[in-house]
MARKE-378835 format. One record per residue (C-alpha): residue in one letter; x negated, y negated, z negated. Coordinates in nm, 3 decimals. Example, Ala and Ser with C-alpha at 12.3 -4.5 7.8 and 13.67 -1.06 7.14 Angstrom:
BEGIN
<atom rest="A" xx="-1.230" yy="0.450" zz="-0.780"/>
<atom rest="S" xx="-1.367" yy="0.106" zz="-0.714"/>
This chain:
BEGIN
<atom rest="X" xx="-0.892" yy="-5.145" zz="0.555"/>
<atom rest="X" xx="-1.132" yy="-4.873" zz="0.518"/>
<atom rest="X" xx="-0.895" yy="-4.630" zz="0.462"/>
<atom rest="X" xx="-0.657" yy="-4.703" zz="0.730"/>
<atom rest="X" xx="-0.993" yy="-4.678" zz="0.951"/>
<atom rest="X" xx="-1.092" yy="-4.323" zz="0.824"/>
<atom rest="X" xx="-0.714" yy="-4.243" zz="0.856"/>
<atom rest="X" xx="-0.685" yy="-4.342" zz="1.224"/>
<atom rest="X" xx="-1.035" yy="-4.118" zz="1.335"/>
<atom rest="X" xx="-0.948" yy="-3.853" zz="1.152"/>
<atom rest="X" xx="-0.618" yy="-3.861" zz="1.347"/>
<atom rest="X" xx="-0.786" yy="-3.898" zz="1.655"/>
<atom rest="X" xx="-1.061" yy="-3.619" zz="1.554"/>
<atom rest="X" xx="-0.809" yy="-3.405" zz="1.501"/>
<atom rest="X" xx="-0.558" yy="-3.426" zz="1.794"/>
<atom rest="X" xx="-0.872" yy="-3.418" zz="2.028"/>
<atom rest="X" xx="-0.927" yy="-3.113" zz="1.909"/>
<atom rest="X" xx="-0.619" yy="-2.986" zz="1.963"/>
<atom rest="X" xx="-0.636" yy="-3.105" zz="2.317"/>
<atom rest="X" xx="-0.972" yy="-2.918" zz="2.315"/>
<atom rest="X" xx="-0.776" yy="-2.559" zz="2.181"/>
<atom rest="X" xx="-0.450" yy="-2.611" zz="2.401"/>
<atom rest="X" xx="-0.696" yy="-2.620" zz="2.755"/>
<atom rest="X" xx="-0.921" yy="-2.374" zz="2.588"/>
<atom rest="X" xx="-1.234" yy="-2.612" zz="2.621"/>
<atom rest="X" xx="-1.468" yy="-2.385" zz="2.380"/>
<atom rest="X" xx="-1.360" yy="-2.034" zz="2.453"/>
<atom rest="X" xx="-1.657" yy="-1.800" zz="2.525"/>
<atom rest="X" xx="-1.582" yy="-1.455" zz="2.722"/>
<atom rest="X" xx="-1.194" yy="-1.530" zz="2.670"/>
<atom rest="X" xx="-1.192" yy="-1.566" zz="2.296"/>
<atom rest="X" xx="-1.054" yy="-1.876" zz="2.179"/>
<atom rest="X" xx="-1.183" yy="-2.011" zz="1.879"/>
<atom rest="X" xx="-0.911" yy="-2.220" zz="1.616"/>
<atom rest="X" xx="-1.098" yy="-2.547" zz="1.627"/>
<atom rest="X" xx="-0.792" yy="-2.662" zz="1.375"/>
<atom rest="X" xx="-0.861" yy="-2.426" zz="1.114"/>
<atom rest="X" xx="-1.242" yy="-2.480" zz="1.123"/>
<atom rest="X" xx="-1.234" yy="-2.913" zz="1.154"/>
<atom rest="X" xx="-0.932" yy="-2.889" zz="0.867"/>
<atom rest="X" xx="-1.150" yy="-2.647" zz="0.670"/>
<atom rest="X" xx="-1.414" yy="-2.895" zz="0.674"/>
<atom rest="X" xx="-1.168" yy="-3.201" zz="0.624"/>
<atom rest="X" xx="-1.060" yy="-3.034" zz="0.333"/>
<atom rest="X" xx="-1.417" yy="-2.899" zz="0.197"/>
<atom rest="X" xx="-1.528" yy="-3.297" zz="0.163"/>
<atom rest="X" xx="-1.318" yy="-3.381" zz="-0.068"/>
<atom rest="X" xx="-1.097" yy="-3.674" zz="0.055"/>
<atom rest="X" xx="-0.873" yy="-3.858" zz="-0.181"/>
<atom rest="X" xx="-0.519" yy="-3.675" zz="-0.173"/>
<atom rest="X" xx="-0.316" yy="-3.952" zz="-0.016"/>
<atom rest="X" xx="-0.529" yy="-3.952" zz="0.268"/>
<atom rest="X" xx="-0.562" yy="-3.588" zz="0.276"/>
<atom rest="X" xx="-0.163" yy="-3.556" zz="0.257"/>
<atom rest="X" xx="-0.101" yy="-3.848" zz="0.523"/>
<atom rest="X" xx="-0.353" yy="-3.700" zz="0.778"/>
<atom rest="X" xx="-0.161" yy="-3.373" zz="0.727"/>
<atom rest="X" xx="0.186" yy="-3.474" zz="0.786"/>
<atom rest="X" xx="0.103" yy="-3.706" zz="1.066"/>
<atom rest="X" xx="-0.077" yy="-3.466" zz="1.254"/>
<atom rest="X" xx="0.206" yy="-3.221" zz="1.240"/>
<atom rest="X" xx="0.470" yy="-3.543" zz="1.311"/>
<atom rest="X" xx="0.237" yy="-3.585" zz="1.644"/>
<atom rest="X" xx="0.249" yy="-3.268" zz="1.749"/>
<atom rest="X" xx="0.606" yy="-3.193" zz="1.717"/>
<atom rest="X" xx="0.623" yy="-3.450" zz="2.033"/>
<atom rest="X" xx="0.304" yy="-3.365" zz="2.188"/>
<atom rest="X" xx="0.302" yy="-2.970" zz="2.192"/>
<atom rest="X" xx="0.625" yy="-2.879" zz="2.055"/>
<atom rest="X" xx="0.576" yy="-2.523" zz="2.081"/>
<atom rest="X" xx="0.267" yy="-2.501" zz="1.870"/>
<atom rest="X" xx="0.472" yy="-2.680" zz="1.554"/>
<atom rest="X" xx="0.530" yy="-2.384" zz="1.366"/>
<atom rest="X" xx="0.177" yy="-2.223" zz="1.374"/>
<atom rest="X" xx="0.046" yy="-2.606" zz="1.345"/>
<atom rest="X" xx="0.283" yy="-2.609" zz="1.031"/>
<atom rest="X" xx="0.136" yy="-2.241" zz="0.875"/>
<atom rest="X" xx="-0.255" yy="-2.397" zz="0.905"/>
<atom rest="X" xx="-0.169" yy="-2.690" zz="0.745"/>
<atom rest="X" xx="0.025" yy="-2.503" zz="0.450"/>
<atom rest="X" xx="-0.270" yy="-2.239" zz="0.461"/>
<atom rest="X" xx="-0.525" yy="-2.514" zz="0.460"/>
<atom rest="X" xx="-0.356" yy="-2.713" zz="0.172"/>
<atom rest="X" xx="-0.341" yy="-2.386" zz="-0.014"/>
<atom rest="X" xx="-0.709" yy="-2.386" zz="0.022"/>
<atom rest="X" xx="-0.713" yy="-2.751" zz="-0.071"/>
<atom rest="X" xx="-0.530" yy="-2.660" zz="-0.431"/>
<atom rest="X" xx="-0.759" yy="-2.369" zz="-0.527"/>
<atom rest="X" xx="-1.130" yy="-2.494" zz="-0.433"/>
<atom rest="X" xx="-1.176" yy="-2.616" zz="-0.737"/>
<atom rest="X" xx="-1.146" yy="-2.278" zz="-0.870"/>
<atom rest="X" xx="-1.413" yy="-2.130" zz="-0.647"/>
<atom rest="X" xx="-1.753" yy="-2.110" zz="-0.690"/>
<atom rest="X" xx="-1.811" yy="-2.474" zz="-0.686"/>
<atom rest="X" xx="-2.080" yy="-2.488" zz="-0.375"/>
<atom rest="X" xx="-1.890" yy="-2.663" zz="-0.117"/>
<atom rest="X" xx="-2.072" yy="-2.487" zz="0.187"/>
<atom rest="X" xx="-1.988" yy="-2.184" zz="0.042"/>
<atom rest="X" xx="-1.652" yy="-2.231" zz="-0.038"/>
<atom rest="X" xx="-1.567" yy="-2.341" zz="0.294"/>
<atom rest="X" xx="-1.722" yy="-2.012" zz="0.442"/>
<atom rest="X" xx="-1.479" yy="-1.804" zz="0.210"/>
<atom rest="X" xx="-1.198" yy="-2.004" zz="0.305"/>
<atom rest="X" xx="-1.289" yy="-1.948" zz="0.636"/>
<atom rest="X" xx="-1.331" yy="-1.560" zz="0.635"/>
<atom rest="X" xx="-0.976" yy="-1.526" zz="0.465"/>
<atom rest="X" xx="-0.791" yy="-1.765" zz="0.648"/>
<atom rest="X" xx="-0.831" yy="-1.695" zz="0.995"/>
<atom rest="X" xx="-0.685" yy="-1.298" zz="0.927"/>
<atom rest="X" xx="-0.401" yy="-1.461" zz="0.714"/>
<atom rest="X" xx="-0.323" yy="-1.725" zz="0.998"/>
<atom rest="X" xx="-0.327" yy="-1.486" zz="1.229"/>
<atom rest="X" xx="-0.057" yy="-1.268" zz="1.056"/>
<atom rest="X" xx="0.159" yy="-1.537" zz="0.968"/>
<atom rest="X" xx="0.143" yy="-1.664" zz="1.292"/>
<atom rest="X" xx="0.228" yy="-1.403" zz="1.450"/>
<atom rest="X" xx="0.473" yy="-1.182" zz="1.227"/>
<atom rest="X" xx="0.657" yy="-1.037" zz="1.529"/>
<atom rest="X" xx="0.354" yy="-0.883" zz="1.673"/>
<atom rest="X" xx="0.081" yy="-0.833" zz="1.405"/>
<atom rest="X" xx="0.027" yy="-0.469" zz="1.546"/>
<atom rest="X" xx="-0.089" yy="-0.547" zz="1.869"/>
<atom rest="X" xx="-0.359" yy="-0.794" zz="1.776"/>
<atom rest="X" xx="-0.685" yy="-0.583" zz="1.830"/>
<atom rest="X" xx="-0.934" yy="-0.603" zz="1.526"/>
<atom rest="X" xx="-1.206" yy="-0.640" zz="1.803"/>
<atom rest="X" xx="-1.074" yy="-0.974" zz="1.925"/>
<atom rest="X" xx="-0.977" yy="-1.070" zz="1.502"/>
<atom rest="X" xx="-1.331" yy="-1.003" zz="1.435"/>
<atom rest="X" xx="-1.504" yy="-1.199" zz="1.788"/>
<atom rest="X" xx="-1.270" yy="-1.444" zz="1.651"/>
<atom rest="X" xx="-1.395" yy="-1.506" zz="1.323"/>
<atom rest="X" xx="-1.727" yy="-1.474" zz="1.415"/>
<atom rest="X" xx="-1.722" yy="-1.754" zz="1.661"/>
<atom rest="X" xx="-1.518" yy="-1.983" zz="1.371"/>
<atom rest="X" xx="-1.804" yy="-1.906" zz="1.162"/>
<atom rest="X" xx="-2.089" yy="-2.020" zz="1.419"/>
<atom rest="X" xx="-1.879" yy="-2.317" zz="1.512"/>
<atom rest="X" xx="-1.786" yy="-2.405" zz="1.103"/>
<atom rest="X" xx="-2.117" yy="-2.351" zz="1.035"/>
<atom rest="X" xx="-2.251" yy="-2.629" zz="1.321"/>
<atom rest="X" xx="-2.003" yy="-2.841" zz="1.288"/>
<atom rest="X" xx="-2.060" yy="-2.898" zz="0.893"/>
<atom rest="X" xx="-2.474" yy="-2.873" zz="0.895"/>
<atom rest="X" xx="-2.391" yy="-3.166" zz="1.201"/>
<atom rest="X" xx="-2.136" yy="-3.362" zz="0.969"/>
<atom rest="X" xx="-2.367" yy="-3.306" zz="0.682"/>
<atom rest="X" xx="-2.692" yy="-3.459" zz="0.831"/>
<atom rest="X" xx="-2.469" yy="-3.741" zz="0.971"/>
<atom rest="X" xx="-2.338" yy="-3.836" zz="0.666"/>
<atom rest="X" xx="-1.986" yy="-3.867" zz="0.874"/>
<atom rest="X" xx="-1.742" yy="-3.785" zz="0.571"/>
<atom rest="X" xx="-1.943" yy="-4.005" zz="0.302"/>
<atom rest="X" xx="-1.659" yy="-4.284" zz="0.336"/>
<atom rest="X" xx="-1.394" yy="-3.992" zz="0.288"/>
<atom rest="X" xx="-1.496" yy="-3.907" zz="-0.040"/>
<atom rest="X" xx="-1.437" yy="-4.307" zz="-0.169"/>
<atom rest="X" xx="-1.124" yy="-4.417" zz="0.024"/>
């Protein structure tokens, strides 16, 4: 029962925040920060068991096929990029915290070209860089507040 309880908030946690990215609820001076990347990122970095890791994943992308159909395929390349990140963490440096910053600096450049293969030219460095910035500040608050909440404890054991 436990699981099926961590499974259904995490599916919540994660669809509210992409309600909160699609109506741009935390963009600051018109940079929009990827709220997906940084709560998956976190997901990820604390260790859940792999069945609930791979059911969160492929229901969240089942939901949003119906719910914002037009965000599937870059929806699709965060979750592969993020289970990529998932497969090689153990060969990192071990420190989750820091880990989850690396994954973090070289994920949002590489979502951002595979998202957006057509045009990678015309997205400015400036705005790539305001970007990551404000992923870092908000990956950074959002795991020191799931950290001192002890929020993902139960993750690690279902």
């Amino acid at each position: 029962m436990e699981s099926l309880n961590n499974f259904l908030v995490l599916f919540l946690v994660f669809n509210l925040l992409l309600t909160f990215q699609q109506f741009g609820a935390f963009s600051l001076f018109r940079v929009n920060p990827d709220l997906l990347l940084v709560g998956f990122l976190i997901f990820v970095f604390y260790r859940p068991k792999p069945p609930l890791l791979f059911l969160v994943f492929i229901s969240f992308l089942f939901s949003s096929f119906f719910f914002v159909p037009f965000w599937v395929l870059k929806i699709a390349i965060l979750l592969v990029l993020v289970g990529v990140f998932a497969l090689v963490r153990k060969f990192l440096s071990g420190d989750d915290f820091f880990d989850f910053l690396i994954s973090l600096f070289l994920s949002v450049p590489i979502f951002y070209v595979l998202s957006n293969l057509k045009n990678v030219a015309i997205v400015p460095s400036g705005f790539l860089f305001k970007e990551l910035l404000y992923n870092f500040a908000l990956g950074i608050a959002f795991w020191l507040l799931l950290h001192k909440t002890n929020v993902f404890k139960t993750l690690q054991r279902s």
